[in-house]
N, C-alpha and C positions, 0 to 999 in steps of 0.2 A: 446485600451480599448474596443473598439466593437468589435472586432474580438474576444478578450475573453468572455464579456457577449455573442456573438452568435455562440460561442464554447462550452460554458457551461448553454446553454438552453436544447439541450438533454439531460443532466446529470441529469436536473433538474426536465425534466420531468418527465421521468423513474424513480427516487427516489419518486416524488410524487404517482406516481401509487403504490409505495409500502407502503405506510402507513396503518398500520391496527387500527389506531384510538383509539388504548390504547398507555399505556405507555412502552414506549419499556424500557429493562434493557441494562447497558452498557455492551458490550460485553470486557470483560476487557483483558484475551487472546490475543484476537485478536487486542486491544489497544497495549499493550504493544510490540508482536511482528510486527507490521506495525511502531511504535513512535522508535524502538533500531533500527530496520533494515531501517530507514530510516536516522536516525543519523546515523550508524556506515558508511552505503554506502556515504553520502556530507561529512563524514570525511575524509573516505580516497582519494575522489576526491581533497577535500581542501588541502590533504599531496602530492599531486602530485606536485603542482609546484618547492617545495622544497628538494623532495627525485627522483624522475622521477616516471612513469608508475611501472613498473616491480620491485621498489622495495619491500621490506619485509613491510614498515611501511606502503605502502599503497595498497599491494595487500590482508596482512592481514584483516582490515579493513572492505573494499569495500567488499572481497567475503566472511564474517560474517554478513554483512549486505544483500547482496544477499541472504543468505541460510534464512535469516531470514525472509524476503518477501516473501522465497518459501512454510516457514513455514505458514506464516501469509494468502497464498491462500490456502495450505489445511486446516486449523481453519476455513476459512470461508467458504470452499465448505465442509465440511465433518462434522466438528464438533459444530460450534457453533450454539445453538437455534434459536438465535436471532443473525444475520451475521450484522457486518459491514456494507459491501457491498453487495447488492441484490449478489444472486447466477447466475443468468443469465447474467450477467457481465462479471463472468468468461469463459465463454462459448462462444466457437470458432464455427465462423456462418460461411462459407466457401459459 
C-alpha cells in the first residue's frame, strides 16, 4: 500500500499543475478508445490460459486492443481539445 501511494504521488502532482480552473468537458473519443482497448487487451490475456499464447481467440483480441491504445494516444496528442492525459506525458524525455 505505500509503495502505491509513493508511486502515485508524481502522477498526482503533474495532473494538479494541469488544472485550468474551469470546468473541463469529458473527452469522450478518447473515453471510449482507452475503456475498449483496455477491455479487449485483459480479454485476450484472460483467454490465454485456456486457448495458449499464439492462438486466434487470443491473439485477435489483445492486438485489437493494442491498436486501440495506439489510437487512444494519437486522440490525445493530436486531436483532442481537452486530452485525457496532459500531452507531456506522452513525450519521451531521453
Amino acid at each position: 500500500m505505500i509503495v502505491t501511494l509513493g508511486g502515485s504521488q508524481p502522477i498526482v502532482v503533474a495532473l494538479a499543475r494541469t488544472r485550468t480552473g474551469g470546468r473541463a468537458s469529458l473527452d469522450r473519443t478518447g473515453a471510449v478508445t482507452a475503456t475498449a482497448g483496455l477491455a479487449a487487451l485483459i480479454f485476450g490475456i484472460t483467454l490465454s490460459a485456456d486457448h495458449g499464447w499464439t492462438s486466434t481467440p487470443v491473439v485477435a483480441p489483445a492486438a485489437a486492443g493494442l491498436a486501440l491504445l495506439v489510437v487512444f494516444g494519437v486522440v490525445q496528442t493530436r486531436l483532442a481539445t481537452q486530452p485525457m492525459v496532459p500531452r507531456r506525458l506522452f513525450r519521451a524525455e531521453v
